[in-house]
C-alpha positions in Angstrom: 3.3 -12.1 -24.0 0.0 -9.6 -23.2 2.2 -8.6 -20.1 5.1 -7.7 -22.3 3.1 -5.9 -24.6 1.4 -4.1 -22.3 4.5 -2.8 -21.1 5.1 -1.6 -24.7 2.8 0.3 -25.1 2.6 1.6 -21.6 5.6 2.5 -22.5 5.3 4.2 -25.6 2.5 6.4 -23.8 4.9 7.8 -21.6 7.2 8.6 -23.8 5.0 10.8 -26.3 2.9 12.0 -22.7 4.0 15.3 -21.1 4.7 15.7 -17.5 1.5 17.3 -15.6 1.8 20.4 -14.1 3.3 20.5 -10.7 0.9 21.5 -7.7 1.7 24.7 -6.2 2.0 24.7 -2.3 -0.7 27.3 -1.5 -3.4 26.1 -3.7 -3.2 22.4 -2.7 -3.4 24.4 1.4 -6.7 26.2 0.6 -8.4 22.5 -1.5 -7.0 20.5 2.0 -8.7 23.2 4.6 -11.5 24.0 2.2 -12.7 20.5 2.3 -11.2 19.4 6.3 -13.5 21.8 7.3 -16.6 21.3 4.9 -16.6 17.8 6.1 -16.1 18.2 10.0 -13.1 16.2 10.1 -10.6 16.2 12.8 -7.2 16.3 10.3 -7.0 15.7 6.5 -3.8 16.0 4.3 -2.3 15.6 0.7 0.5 15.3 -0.5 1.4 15.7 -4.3 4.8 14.9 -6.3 6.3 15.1 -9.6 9.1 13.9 -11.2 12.3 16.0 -10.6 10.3 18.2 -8.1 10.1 17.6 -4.0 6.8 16.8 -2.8 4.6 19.5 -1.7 2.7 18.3 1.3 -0.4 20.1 3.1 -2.3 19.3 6.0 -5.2 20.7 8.0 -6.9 20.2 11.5 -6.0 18.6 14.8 -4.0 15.9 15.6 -6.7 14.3 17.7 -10.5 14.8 19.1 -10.0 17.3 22.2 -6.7 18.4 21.2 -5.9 21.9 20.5 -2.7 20.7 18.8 -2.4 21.9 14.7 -1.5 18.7 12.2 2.0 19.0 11.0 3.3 18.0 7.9 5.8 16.2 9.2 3.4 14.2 11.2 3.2 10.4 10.2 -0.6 8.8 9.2 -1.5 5.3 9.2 -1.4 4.0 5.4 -3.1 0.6 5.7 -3.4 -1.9 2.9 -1.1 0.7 1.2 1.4 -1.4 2.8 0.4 -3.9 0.1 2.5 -2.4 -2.9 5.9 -2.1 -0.6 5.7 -5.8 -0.3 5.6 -6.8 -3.4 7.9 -4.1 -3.8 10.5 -6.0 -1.3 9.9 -9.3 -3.2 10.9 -7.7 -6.3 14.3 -5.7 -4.6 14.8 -9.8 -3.4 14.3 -11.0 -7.0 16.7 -8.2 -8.4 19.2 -9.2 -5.8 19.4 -12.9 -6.6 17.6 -13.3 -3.2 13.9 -14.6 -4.8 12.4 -15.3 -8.1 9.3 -14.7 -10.1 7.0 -17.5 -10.5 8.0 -19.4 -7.5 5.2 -22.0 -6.5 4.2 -22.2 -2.8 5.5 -25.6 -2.6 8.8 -23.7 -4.4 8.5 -21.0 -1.4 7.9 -23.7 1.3 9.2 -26.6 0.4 9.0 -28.2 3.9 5.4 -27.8 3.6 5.4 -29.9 0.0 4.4 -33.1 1.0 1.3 -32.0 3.2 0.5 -29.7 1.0 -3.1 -29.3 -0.5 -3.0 -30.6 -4.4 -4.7 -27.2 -5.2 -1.9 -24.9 -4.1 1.3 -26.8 -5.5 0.8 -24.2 -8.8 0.1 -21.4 -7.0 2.9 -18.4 -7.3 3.7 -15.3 -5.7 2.4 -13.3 -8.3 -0.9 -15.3 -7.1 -0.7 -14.1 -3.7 0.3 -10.1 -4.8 -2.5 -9.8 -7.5 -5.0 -11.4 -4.9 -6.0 -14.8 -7.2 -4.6 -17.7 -4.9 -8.2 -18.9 -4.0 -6.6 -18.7 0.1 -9.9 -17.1 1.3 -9.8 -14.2 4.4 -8.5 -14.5 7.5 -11.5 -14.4 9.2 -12.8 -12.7 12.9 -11.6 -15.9 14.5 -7.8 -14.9 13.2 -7.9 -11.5 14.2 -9.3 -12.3 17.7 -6.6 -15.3 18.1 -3.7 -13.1 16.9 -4.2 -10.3 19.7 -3.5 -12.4 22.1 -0.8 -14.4 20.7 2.6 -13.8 22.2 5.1 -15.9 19.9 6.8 -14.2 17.8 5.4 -12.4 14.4 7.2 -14.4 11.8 6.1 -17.6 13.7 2.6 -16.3 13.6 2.6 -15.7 9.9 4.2 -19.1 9.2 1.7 -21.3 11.5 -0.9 -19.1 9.3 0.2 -20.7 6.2 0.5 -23.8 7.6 -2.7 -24.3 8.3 -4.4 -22.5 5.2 -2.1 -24.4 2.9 -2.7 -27.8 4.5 -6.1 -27.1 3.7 -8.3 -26.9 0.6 -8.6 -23.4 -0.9 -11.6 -21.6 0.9 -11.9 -19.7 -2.3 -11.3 -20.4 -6.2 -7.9 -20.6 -7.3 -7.2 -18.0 -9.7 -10.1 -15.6 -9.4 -9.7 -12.3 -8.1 -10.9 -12.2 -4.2 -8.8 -9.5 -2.2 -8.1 -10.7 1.4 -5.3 -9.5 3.1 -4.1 -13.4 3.6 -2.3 -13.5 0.3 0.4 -10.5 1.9 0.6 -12.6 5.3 1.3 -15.8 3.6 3.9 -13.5 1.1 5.4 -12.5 4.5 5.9 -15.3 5.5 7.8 -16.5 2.1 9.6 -13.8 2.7 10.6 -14.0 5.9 11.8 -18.0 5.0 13.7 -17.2 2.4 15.7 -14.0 4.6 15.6 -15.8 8.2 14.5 -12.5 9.3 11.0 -11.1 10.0 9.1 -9.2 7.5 9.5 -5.6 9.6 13.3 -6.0 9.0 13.5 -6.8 5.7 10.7 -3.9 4.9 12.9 -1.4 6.9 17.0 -2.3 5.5 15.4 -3.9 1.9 13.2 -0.2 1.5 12.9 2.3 4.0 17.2 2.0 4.7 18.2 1.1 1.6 21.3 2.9 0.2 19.7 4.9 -2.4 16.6 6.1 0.4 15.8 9.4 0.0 12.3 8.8 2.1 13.9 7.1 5.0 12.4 9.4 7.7 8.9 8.7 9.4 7.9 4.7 8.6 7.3 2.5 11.8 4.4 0.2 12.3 1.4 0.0 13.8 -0.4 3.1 15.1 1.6 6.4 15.1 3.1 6.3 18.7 3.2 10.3 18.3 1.1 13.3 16.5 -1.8 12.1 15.0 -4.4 10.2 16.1 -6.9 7.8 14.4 -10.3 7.7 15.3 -12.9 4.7 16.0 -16.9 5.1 15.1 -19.7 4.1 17.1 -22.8 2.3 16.1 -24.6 5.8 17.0 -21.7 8.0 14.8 -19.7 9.5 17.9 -16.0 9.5 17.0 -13.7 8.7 19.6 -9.7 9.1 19.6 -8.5 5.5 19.0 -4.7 6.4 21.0 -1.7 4.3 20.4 -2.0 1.2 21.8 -2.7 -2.2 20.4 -6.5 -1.4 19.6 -5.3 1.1 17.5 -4.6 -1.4 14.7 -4.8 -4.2 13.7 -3.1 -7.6 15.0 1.0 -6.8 14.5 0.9 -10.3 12.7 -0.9 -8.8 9.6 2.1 -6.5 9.2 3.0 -7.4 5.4 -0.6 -6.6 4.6 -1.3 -2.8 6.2 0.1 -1.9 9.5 2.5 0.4 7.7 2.5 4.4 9.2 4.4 6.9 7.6 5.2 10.6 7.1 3.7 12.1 3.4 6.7 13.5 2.5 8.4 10.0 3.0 5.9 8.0 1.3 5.3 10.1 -1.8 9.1 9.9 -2.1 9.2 6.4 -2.3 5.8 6.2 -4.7 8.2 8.7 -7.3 10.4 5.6 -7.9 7.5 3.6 -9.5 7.2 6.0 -11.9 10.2 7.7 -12.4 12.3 6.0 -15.2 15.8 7.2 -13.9 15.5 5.2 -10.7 18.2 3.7 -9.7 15.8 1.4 -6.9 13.3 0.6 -8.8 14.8 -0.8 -12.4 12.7 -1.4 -15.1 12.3 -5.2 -14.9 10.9 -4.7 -11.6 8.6 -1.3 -12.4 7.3 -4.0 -15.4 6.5 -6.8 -13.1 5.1 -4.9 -10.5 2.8 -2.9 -13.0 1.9 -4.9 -15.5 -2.0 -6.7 -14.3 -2.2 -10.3 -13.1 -2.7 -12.9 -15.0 -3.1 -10.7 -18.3 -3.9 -7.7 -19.5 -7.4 -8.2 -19.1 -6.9 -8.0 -15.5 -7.0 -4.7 -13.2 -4.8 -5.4 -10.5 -1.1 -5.6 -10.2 0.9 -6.0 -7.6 -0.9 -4.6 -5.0 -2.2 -2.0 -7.3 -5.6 -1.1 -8.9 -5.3 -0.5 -12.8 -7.9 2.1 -13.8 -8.0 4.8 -17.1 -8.0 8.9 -16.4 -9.5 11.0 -19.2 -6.9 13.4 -18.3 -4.0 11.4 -16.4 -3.8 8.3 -18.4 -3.2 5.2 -16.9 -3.1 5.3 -13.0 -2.6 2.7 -10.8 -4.5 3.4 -7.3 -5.2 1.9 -4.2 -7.1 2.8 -0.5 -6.1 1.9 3.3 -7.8 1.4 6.0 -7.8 -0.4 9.5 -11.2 1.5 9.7 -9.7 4.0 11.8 -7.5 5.9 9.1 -8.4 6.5 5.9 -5.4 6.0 3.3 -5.3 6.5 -0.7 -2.9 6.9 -3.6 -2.2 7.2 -6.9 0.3 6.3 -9.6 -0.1 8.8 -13.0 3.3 7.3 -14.9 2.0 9.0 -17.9 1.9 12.4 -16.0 4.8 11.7 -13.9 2.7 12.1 -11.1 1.5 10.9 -7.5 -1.2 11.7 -5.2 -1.7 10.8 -1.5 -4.9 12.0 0.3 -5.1 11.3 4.1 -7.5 11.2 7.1 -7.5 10.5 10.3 -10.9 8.5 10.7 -12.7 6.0 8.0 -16.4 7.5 8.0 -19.0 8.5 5.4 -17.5 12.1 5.4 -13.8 11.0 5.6 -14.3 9.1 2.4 -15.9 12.0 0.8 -13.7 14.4 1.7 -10.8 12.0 0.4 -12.3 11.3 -3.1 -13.6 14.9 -3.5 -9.5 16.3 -2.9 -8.1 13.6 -5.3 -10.5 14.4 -7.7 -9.5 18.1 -7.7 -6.3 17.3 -7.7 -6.4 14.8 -10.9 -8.4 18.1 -12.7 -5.2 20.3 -11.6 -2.7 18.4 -12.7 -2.9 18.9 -16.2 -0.3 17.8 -18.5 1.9 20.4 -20.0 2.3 20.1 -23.6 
């Protein structure tokens, strides 16, 4: 019932709130230079879209410490646990297809693993698991370490990683809010059961190649494997070029959580459908479900969304990725008909700044027209 009204009057807002004022292209170029260069960084980019208009995308810097090669806006960046919202976003496509359903247990999502099953899970849902409340705990160092050199395949990775959490007792409390990236390995993992394929597959046919893609170009995962570059920190604050390999990210098996890259363009593309009511990929059942806070409404987090208020925007939903190597962050503005993506290509004190300080100016530009 809260959800539902919620929606309502979410609803309601956006209806009587006017679409903000698109971003022009050479103001949003001198905010992104301005403030790359203010904060020694080595690349930093934006990308701003409204509803009915294309994205307009700018980008400053290099593409890596010691190059002498210009970012390009066409380049992709690493987007982190911004991969979170695109899979709860592929559950929900599943659930609109007949393919998955809302409020499915884990014992529902693995029913093999039923009997052996910890007590404390068999309530436990999905929307558990998207809105960070299933008590599962973090992964841990020991994971991470474990997974790098793992060679069987990802979804078997994933899977053997539920197995053993849910076997177990929870490592946290079941139903209060602790964000760990296990709850969108273990979602994986449902996900790949219930398709038989793994969770990169799915991701790329269920979204990325999906008929009605207009952002198709530019998503792969893990590290970029061309252009840009993210960067590693010492101990002493030397920045290093991080390359492309497999230290460039993290472990391939915490895919469903933030090993997503992707170019702006492409990704603010795909963020319009959240918002924009005359989707045809998003519907509304699944823009509700996916925005409306977990449990209740006195909840701020979604599904793998941050719920804050705007003075000026309104509701927005936001969130920030990182494998501490990139720096990652969006926002939803429904009421403005707007989204924001601010990139950079190392996670420092001055990255962070830089970041915060551009989405702020852009939230001040994009005031609604009445």
């Amino acid at each position: 019932m809260f959800r539902s009204l919620g929606m309502s009057l979410f609803t309601a807002a956006l209806a009587l709130q006017a679409a903000a004022q698109p971003v022009d292209e050479t103001w949003l170029d001198e905010n992104v230079s301005a403030l790359q260069e203010t904060h020694n960084l080595f690349a930093l980019g934006a990308a701003v879209a409204t509803v009915g208009q294309a994205p307009v995308v700018a980008v400053s810097g290099v593409t890596a410490k010691g190059s002498e090669t210009p970012v390009d806006a066409s380049n992709a960046w690493h987007i982190g646990s911004n991969t979170k919202a695109l899979t709860a976003l592929l559950y929900a496509r599943l659930v609109e297809d007949g393919l998955a359903e809302w409020g499915a247990t884990l014992a529902e999502l693995f029913p093999e693993l039923a009997e052996d099953m910890d007590p404390s899970w068999q309530d436990t849902t999905i929307e558990d698991l998207f809105a960070h409340r299933s008590g599962l705990g973090q992964v841990g160092p020991v994971w991470l370490i474990s997974r790098r050199s793992d060679s069987a395949a990802l979804p078997d990775q994933r899977y053997e990683t539920t197995r053993d959490r849910l076997t177990s007792p929870p490592k946290g409390e079941p139903g209060a809010f602790e964000y760990s990236n296990l709850n969108y390995i273990v979602a994986g993992a449902a996900i790949e059961r219930l398709l038989e394929i793994s969770w990169e597959k799915a991701i790329r046919a269920y979204i990325f190649e999906a008929e009605e893609s207009k952002w198709r170009e530019g998503w792969g995962f893990g590290p970029p494997q061309d252009g840009l570059e993210g960067h590693k920190q010492s101990l002493f604050g030397s920045r290093t070029a991080s390359g492309a390999g497999a230290g460039a990210d993290n472990p391939q098996a915490l895919g469903p959580a933030g090993t997503l890259h992707a170019r702006m363009e492409s990704h603010a593309r795909l963020l319009l459908e959240f918002i924009n009511e005359d989707s045809a990929f998003i519907t509304p059942a699944m823009r509700e479900h996916l925005l409306s806070t977990w449990p209740d409404d006195t909840a701020s987090y979604a599904m793998g969304w941050g719920v804050t208020e705007n003075e000026s925007l309104g509701r927005v939903y936001g969130h920030n990725g990182s494998n501490t190597m990139w720096l990652s962050s969006v926002e939803l503005a429904p009421e403005a008909e707007a989204v924001i993506i601010v990139n950079a290509t190392e996670y420092t004190d001055a990255s962070r700044e830089a970041v915060r300080e551009l989405m702020d100016r852009i939230e001040e530009h994009l005031q609604p027209v009445e």
